[in-house]
LODO-816430 format. One record per residue (C-alpha): x, y, z. Coordinates in steps of 0.5 Angstrom, whole numbers, plus 500, padded with zeros to 3 digits. Last residue first. Example, Ala and Ser with C-alpha at 12.3 -4.5 7.8 and 13.67 -1.06 7.14 Angstrom:
<rs>
527498514525491516
</rs>
This chain:
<rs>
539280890545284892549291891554290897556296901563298904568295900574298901579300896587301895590304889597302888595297884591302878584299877581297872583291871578291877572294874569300875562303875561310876554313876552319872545316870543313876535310874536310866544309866542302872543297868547299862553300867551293869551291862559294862562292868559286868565282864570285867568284874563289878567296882562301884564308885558313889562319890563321898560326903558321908551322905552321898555314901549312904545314898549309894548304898540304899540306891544299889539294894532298889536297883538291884531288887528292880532289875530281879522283879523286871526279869533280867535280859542283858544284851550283846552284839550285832550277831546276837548274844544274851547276857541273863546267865552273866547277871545272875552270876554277878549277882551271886557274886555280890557286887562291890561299893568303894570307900577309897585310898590313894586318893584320885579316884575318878580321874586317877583310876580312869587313867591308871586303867587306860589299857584296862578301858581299852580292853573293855571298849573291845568287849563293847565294840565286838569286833574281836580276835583280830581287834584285840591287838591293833585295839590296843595299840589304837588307843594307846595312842590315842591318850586324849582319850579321857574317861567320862563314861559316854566319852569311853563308849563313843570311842569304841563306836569310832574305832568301828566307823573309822574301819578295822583290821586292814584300814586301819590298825596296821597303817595308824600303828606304823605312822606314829607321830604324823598318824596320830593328828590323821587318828584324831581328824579321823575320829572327828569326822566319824562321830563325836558329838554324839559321844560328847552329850554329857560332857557338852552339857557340862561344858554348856552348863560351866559356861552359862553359869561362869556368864552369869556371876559365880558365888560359892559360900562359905560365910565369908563369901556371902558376905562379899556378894550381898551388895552384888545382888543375891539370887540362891541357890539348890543343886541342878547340877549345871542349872543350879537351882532358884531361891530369889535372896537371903542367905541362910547360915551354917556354910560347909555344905557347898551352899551356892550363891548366884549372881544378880544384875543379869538375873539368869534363865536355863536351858537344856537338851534342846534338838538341833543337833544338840541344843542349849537354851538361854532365858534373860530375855524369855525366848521367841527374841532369839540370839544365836551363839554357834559352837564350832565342833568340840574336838575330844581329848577328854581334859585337855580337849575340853578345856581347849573348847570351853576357853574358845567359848569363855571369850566368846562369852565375855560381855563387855558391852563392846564384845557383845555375848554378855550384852546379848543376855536380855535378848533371850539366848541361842546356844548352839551345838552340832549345827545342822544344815538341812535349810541351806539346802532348801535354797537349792529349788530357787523360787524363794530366792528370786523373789528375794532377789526381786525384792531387793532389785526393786529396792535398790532401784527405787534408792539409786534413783534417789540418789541420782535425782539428789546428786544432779541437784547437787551438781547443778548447785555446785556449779550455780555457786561456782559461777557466781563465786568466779564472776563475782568478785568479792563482798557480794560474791560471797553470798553466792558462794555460801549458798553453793556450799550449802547446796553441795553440802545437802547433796551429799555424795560429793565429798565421800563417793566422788573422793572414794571412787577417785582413790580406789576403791576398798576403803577403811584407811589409805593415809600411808598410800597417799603420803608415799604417792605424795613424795613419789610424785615430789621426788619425780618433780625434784630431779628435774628440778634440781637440775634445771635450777642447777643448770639454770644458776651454773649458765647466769652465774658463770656468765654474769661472774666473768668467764675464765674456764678453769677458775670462773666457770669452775669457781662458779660451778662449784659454788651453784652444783654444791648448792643444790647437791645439798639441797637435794641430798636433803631431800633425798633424805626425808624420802629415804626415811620414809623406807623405814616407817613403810617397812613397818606399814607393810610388815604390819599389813602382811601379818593382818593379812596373813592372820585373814587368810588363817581365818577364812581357811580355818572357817568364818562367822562359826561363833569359834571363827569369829571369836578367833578372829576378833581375838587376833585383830585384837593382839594386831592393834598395836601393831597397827597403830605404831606402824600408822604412826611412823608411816603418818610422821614420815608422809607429814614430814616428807610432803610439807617440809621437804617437798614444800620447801624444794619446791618453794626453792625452785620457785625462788631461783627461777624468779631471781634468774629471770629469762623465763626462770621455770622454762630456762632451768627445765629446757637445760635440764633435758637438753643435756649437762652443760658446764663440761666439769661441773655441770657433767659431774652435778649430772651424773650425781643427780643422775644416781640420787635418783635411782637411788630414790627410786630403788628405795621407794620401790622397795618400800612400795613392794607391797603395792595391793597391800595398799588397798584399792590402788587407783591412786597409787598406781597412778603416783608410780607411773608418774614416778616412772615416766619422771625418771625414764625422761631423766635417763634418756636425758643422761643418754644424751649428756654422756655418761661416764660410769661410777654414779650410773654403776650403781643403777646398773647393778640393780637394774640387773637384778632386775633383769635377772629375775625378769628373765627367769632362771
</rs>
């Protein structure tokens, strides 16, 4: 064990044993002098403290004191009462406050013990006591302020997690400070009482025991209890202000002193007014002293306004020396390379729905985008950046990828938008305009038109639901290039936790991140969901030896997820589904070219059109009855005729029959052909 954890402890016990022990009078002012050594001690740290997390142990501290205290109070009411001396320490403290007048020593003593019991004590219990309350109250905020910083990339995990233990400690701290200002309150009562105790006990001692008269009694036990009391309530009333100081500490990191120069003498203007003040009250009062503080705070401020405005030429030079200095420095381009995965910058006509204190939600709504899309692609969507930017249209926001914009879109902030599902009969009125998500055709009505346009069917969404359903479409469509390797490797080191043994079997022996991530890329550019890992990687651990094809490996794992993919975008128990003819099948496996990086389909541009053509036909059928466009091919032409028609139908779902759940049952109802 350390020495210091032993020492303390100790102390602890030594303390304890003070109140049972005899101790003797010179050891008792060993003992006081300790006391007031340690509550100056105390108050100075207090003082110079920048914050008060600085002195988390102050509710022990104040405890332990406080005990301490009591303690000697204890030793030396037994000393006063049964020898009728008790040191030279309180025998020096009761004849220097009495200054030969017992009256006059007793009054002081009782303003003391006032001031400390009703001014120090119940302003520092009631200030602990709110600021608990407050501070608890104010931790779900604290909490949203961090995560809102952290999803707009303001801060990273390790900054946030330090700043939730921050928030956790300051509770702890202002808790416990609202208990340990309870010992304070009692101490002082103790004091009082023990007070008066030392008076009556000491006179029936002097009187009963020893037989001296009621002068010598009194004039002996008064100074001691004085001293006493004194010498005990000093300490108490350092520590008393050192509690009230470190409770009422808000919104600085200086110290005590830098804070009182810096806030109550930074204004010139104050001091100047002050000192007007002083002179003219040195009409009606006496001088000397207003004259002489009035000239004090002039010089003062005087010196104040030629510091400030040095302070203000010299803040100007170094800034432009710093930006200078920037410029010049050859790793300040570096800064420049870094690529945000995604950003959304905005006109500055939609800031209010970004800013917190006008009401706006949008961060909110982020960090809400970002668990969605982990429940329902399994994918980790990196920090998405917010930006305003005053080169856009106000109410115009622009969504990129990688630097590069993929979308906009333009909002009437004062409107919302109103969209026919199909099922309402009646015309709205109103600014025609398209979705921007879908790209269906809306309408702009104002808050007045919203109730009417509900009753007649249709969907009406306010702006930041429009801007939150583009981004999560956006960052659907854009999720294969969003997860690269990194994100992979967060994703297998999260399944390596539960199901070591796949992870080591899989990588790196069979298969590098890099292949598992190609194969990862394929299933989020379809839209299936792999939040299911697991399965993953178990199919890859078993096809792999035999293949490191990426597409015939994303094949197998498509079977694997099969009842996944089939409840996602078929759902029903029953479908209407488009089928390939065979003939076109085999077309389309005889045009498959394979190379070493893999395979290609190469058909003649007459044979791509004359598919392409036939799939519209029977894909705008069934958009017409109301139904998704599925198209069921084989397993070997799933992909390439998924590949096929990506840059005429993008969106379109292609299955393949291993894919299916069997309890799914599907009908053809149109043949693609040649």
């Amino acid at each position: 064990m350390k020495i210091s954890n032993i020492a303390v402890a100790v102390l602890i016990v030594a303390v304890v044993l003070i109140i049972i022990l005899p101790i003797p009078s010179f050891v008792l002012d060993v003992l006081l002098a300790v006391n007031i050594s340690i509550a100056v001690v105390i108050l100075l740290n207090v003082v110079y403290t920048k914050d008060a997390l600085q002195l988390s142990i102050f509710p022990s501290l104040l405890l332990l004191t406080t005990l301490y205290r009591l303690s000697l109070n204890i030793t030396a009411a037994k000393l006063i009462l049964g020898e009728g001396h008790a040191g030279g320490v309180i025998a020096g403290f009761g004849s220097f406050v009495a200054g030969g007048n017992l009256v006059v020593g007793f009054i002081i003593f009782l303003i003391i013990m006032i001031v400390q019991f009703m001014v120090i004590t119940k302003g520092s219990e009631r200030v602990a006591e709110v600021a608990a309350r407050f501070t608890l109250d104010a931790m779900p905020g604290k909490q949203m302020a961090i995560d809102a910083d952290l999803n707009s990339g303001l801060i990273n995990d390790a900054e946030a997690k330090e700043r939730r233990k921050t928030i956790q400690k300051e509770a702890d701290f202002y808790g416990a400070m609202d208990g340990a200002s309870k010992f304070v309150k009692g101490d002082a009562i103790a004091g009082i009482i023990i007070t008066v105790i030392n008076i009556l006990g000491g006179l029936a001692f002097g009187i009963l025991m020893r037989g001296e008269d009621l002068t010598t009694a009194l004039n002996n036990y008064t100074i001691l209890t004085i001293g006493d009391g004194l010498v005990s309530q000093i300490p108490a009333l350092l520590i008393s202000t050192a509690t009230g100081i470190i409770v009422t500490r808000a919104g600085s990191d200086d110290d005590l002193s830098d804070v009182l120069l810096k806030q109550v003498f930074s204004n010139p203007r104050v001091l100047y007014i002050s000192s007007v003040m002083c002179f003219a009250l040195a009409f009606f009062l006496p001088p000397i002293p207003f004259v002489t503080l009035a000239v004090i705070l002039a010089f003062v401020g005087y010196s104040m306004s030629k510091q400030l405005k040095a302070a203000q030429a010299q803040e100007e030079v170094q800034v432009q020396e710093s930006e200078v200095e920037e410029i010049r420095k050859p790793e300040n381009v570096i800064s420049l390379l870094q690529v945000d995965p995604i950003e959304l910058e905005f006109g500055y006509g939609i800031i209010p729905l970004a800013d917190v204190n006008q009401g706006g939600d949008l961060l909110d709504r982020v960090v809400m985008i970002r668990r969605q899309l982990a429940l329902e692609l399994g994918m980790i969507v990196p920090i998405i950046r917010l930006r305003d930017n005053i080169q856009l249209v106000p109410n115009e926001y622009v969504i990129k990828i990688k630097g590069v914009e993929v979308s906009k879109g333009e909002l009437m902030l004062d409107h919302f938008m109103a969209m026919n599902p199909g099922v309402a009969e009646e015309d709205m009125d109103g600014i025609q305009t398209v979705e921007p998500a879908f790209g269906l055709p809306a309408v702009w009505i104002s808050e007045s038109q919203r109730d009417r346009a509900e009753m007649l069917g249709y969907t009406v969404v306010d702006p930041p639901s429009i801007i939150a359903t583009h981004l999560t479409e956006t960052i659907k469509r854009y999720a294969h290039d969003l997860t690269g390797r990194q994100e992979v490797q967060t994703l297998i080191d999260n399944i390596k936790q539960s199901y070591p043994a796949i992870v080591e079997e899989l990588v790196p022996k069979v298969m590098t991140i890099g292949e598992i991530q190609k194969v990862i890329a394929n299933l989020l550019k379809e839209g299936v969901c792999i939040r299911d890992m697991v399965t993953i990687l178990e199919t890859l651990a078993d096809y792999a030896p035999v293949t490191h094809d990426s597409d015939i490996l994303t094949e197998y794992v498509r079977q694997a997820l099969g009842r996944a993919i089939s409840k996602r975008f078929i759902g029903d128990s029953k479908s209407s589904v488009i089928t390939l003819d065979p003939q076109l099948e085999q077309v389309i496996m005889d045009s498959l070219q394979r190379t070493e990086h893999g395979s290609y389909l190469n058909l003649e541009p007459s044979i791509s059109n004359t598919i392409i053509g036939s799939l519209s036909r029977q894909v705008q059928r069934l958009m017409e009855l109301g139904q998704q466009p599925i198209v069921l091919a084989s397993p070997v032409v799933r992909l390439y005729f998924k590949r096929l028609t990506d840059q005429v139908i993008p969106g379109l779902v292609v299955l393949s029959y291993n894919e299916l759940d069997p309890s799914i049952e599907v009908q053809s109802v149109g043949t693609v052909s040649i």
